[in-house]
KERORO-795230 format. One record per atom (N, C-alpha, C): x, y, z; residue in three letters. Coordinates in steps of 0.2 Angstrom, whole numbers, plus 5000, padded with zeros to 4 digits. Layout:
N
XYZAla...
***
This chain:
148
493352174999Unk493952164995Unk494552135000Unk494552135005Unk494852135010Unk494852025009Unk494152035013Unk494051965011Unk494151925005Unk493951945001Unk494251924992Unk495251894993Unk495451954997Unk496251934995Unk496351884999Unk496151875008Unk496251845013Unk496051775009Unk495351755006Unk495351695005Unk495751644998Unk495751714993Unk496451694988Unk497051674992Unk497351694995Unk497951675001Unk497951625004Unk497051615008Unk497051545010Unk497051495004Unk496751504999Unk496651454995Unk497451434993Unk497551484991Unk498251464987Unk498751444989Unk498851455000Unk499151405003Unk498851345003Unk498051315004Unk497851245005Unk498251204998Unk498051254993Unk498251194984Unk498851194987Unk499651224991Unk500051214990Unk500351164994Unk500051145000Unk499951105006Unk500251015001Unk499651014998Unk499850934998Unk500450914993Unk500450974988Unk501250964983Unk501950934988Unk501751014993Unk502351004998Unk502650935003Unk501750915005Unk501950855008Unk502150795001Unk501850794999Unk502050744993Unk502650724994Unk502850804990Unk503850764990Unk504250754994Unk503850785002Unk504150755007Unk504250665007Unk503750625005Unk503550555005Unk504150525003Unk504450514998Unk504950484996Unk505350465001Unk505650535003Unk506250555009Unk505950515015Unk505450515018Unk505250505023Unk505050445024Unk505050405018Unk504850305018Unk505350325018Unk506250325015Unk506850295015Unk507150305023Unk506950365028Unk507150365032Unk506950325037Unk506250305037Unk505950275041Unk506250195042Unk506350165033Unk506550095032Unk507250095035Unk507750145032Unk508450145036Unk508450145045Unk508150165049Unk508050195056Unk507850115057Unk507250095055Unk506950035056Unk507449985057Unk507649975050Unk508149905051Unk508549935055Unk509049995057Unk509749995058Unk509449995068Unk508850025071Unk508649995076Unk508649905078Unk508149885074Unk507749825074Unk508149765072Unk508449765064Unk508649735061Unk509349705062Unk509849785065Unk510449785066Unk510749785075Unk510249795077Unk510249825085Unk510349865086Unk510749905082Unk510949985085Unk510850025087Unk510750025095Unk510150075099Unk510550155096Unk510850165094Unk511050225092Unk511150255086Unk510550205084Unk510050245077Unk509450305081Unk509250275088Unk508950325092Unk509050405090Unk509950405091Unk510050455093Unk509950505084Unk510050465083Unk510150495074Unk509450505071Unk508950445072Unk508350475066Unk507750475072Unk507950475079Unk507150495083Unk507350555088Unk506650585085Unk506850665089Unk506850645095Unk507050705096Unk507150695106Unk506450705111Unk505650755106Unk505350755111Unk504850695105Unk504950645105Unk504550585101Unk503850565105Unk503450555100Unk502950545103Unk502750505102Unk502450435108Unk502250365107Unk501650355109Unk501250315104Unk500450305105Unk500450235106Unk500850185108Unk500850115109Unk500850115118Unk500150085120Unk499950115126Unk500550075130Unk500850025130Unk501350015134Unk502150055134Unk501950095131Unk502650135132Unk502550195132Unk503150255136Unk502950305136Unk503350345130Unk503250425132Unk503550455126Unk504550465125Unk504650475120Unk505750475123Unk505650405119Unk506550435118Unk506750395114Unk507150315120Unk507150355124Unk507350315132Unk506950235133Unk506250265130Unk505650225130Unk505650145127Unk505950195119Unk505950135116Unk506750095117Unk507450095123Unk507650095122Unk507650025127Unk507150035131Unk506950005138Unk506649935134Unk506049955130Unk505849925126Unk505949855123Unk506549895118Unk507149855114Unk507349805117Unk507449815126Unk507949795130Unk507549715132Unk506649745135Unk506349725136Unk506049665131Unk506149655126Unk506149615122Unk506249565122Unk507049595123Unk507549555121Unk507849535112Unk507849575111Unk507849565103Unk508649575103Unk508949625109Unk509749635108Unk510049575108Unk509749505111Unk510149445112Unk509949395108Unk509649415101Unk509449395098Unk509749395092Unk509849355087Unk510249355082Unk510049415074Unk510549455074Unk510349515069Unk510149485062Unk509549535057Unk509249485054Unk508849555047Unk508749545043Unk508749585038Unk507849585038Unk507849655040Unk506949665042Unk506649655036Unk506149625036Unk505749585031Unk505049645031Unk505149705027Unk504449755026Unk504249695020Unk503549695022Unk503049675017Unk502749735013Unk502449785016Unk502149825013Unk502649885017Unk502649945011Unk502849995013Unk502450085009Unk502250125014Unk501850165011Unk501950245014Unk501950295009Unk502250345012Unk501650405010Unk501350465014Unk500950495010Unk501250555016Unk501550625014Unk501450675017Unk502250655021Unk501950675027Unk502350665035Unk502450585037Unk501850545035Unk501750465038Unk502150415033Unk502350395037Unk502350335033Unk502450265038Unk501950225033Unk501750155035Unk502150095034Unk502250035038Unk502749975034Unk502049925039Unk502349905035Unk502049825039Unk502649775038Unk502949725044Unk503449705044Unk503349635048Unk503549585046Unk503549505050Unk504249505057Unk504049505061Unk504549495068Unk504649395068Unk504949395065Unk505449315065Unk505249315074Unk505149235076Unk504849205081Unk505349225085Unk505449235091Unk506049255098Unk505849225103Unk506149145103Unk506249115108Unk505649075109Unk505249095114Unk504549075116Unk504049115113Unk504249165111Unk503849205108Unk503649195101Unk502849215098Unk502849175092Unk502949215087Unk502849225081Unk503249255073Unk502549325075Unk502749385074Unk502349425073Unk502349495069Unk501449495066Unk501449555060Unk501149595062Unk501649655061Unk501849715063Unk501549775060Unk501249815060Unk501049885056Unk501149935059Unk501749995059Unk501950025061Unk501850085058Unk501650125061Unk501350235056Unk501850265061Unk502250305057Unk502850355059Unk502550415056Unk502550475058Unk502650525059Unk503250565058Unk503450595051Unk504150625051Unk504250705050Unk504450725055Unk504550805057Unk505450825057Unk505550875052Unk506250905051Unk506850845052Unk506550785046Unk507050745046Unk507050695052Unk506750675056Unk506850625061Unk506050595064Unk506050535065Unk505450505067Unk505250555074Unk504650575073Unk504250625077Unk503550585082Unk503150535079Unk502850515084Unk502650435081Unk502250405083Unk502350345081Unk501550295083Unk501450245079Unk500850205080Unk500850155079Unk500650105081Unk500950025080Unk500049975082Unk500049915078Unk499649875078Unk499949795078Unk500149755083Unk500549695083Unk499949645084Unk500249595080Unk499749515082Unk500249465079Unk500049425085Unk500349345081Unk500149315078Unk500649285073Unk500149245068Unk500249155072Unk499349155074Unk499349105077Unk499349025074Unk499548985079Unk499848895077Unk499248895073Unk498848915076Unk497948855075Unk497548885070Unk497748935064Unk497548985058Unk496848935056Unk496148955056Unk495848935051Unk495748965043Unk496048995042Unk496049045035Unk496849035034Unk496749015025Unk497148975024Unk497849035020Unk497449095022Unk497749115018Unk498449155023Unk499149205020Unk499449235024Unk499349285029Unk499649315034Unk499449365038Unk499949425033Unk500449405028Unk500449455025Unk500449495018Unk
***
């Protein structure tokens, strides 16, 4: 009997699991995109302090975890000295906790144009950990088609 109720319990939290992430998704692609541009698009390192938790976690093996990290980063770029610019999300996608963009980084300087795939993680409203996939889109393409 004992067991009967314990796995009603569990079952009836599993069904409840994905309704609840679901409606988190919305919320969590709007904040991602706002953080994103108001970083990136606006240079505003103090979006940092507003949509990334403080113990963040980063899986982009050039950087570590902190929001310090990416701030080093941002610096590291040079994107601060760089003219402000309305991020271009191609593709944006939300499911649960995650949410995905994919985004074109306008060429900087010597540097060439680059597409972007970024996975966030979002925990009690602030970007929580983070995943990234970058490539250039190269001069000498033989496929005719876009990288986005």
């Amino acid at each position: 009997m004992v067991k009967k109720i314990a796995l009603s319990v569990l079952l009836a939290l599993a069904a409840a699991m994905p309704a609840a992430h679901a409606a988190d998704a919305p919320g969590n692609k709007a904040l991602v995109m706002k953080a994103y541009q108001e970083l990136f698009g606006d240079h505003d390192l103090t979006a940092l302090d507003r949509y990334w938790a403080k113990d963040y976690i980063q899986h982009n093996p050039y950087m570590t975890d902190g929001t310090e990290a990416v701030k080093q980063f941002v610096e590291k770029i040079g994107l601060l000295q760089g003219p402000k610019f309305k991020v271009e999300f191609l593709r944006v996608a939300a499911e649960g906790d995650l949410v995905f963009v994919q985004t074109r980084q306008p060429k900087m300087g010597d540097k060439p144009e680059m597409v972007i795939v970024d996975i966030f993680r979002v925990a009690n409203g602030k970007i929580a950990e983070h995943w990234d996939v970058m490539q250039a889109v190269p001069a000498d393409k033989v496929n005719p088609r876009p990288m986005s």
